[in-house]
Steps between C-alpha positions, in 0.01 A plus 500: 500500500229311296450111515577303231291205409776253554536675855141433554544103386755504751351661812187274433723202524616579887224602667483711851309367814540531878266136445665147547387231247324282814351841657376591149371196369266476844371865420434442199265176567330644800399826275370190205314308776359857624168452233479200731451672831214642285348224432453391832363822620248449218418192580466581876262792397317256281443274786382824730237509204648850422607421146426221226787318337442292207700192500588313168311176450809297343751621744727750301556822491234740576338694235558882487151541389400539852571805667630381841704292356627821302508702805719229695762490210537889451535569896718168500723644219499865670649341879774275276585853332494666867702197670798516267521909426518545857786233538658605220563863660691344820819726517345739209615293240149442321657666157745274451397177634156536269697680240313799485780752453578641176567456253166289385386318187287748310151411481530428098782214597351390776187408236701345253648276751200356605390427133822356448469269774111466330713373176718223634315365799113534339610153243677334772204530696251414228730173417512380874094523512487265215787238581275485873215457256327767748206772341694865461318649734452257760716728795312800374142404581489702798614817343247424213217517720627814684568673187127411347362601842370885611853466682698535210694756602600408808625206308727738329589723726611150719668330247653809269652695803486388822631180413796630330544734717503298852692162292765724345598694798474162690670256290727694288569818701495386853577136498702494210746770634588306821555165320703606223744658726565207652748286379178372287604698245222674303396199226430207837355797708282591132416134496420462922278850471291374155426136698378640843290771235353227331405331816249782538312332193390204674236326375628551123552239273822405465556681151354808633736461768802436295417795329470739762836382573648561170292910544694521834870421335411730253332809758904422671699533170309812441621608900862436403512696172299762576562520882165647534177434733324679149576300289421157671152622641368668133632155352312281687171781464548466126532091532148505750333712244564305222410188648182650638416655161555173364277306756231724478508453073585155488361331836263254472134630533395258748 
């Protein structure tokens, strides 16, 4: 018998986990705090004189144009991908609890959704920058330097598809299945999953943090029509490549 979209819609709107909202929600931060545990391995190997990290001289976010630095996000991003995929298979329900069963979002869709998303959010974001009276690109220094770096593509491969990869499966597979079975109901479990998300952006300004907000309401709308762990992940790959593309173009030169 073949699946109708509407059925779709609908079995996207009650997800299925063994996971309880409390149990989930702890998972899920311990996997985000993982890059941490990394960080303090590096550190302790820095002060073994094993490795060199470069620390930042006004106190923000590292810059990805140094390869340790690179190194500790993409093993970081690999354990909080490793931490919730094994959790998520507790009593063999992995397919359904990070809705990867079929039927998924073609890979066409799953594009056009993340340039949709591009659309609406891209002049929010732009507006909020200039009410804040904050430079553009201010939150995207440290990718700038990465990206103009000999590390470029670890930049990419980071940012384009580990991050959507380990964030999707994390926030709106893993997390958001648990919570929006609750008696949550999916739009306050949508709205609980894109805060703790944006959480992981620390250090933002508080436009860029609004608007990684406003990407994470959109990543779950795109979860409950489409029902599909595609769809969410390319999305947010298209959104990253865009806004490295338009960092790299556009970002100041010094």
């Amino acid at each position: 018998m073949s699946v109708t979209h509407e059925d779709t819609s609908r079995a996207a709107s009650r997800p299925e986990t063994p996971w309880t909202p409390g149990a989930a929600v702890g998972i899920t931060l311990a996997a985000a705090l993982a890059p941490m545990l990394i960080g303090l391995l590096a550190v302790l190997a820095e002060n073994a004189g094993l490795i060199n990290v470069p620390t930042q001289p006004d106190g923000g976010i590292p810059s990805l144009a140094s390869p340790s630095i690179l190194a500790q996000m993409i093993v970081g991003q690999l354990l909080s991908l490793a931490i919730v995929w094994v959790a998520a298979g507790w009593k063999g329900a992995r397919p359904q609890v990070l809705r990867l069963a079929p039927p998924q979002t073609g890979w066409a869709q799953a594009v056009g959704y993340g340039v949709l998303l591009i659309v609406l959010i891209g002049p929010i974001e732009i507006l909020l920058y200039r009410l804040a009276d904050i430079a553009l690109f201010t939150d995207g220094r440290w990718i700038l330097e990465g990206l103009r770096s000999p590390y470029w593509w670890a930049v990419i491969l980071a940012a384009v598809v580990l991050a959507p990869l380990w964030e999707e499966v994390s926030f709106r597979g893993f997390l958001l299945s648990a919570l929006a079975k609750s008696r949550l109901g999916f739009w306050p479990a949508a709205v609980l999953s894109s805060g703790l998300w944006t959480l992981l952006h620390v250090g933002y300004s508080w436009p860029g943090l609004a608007s990684v907000f406003l990407a994470g309401m959109g990543m779950s709308w795109i979860m409950l029509r489409t029902g599909s762990m595609r769809a969410v992940v390319v999305a947010h790959g298209v959104i990253n490549a865009f806004s490295l593309t338009v960092i790299s173009l556009f970002g100041p030169v010094s």
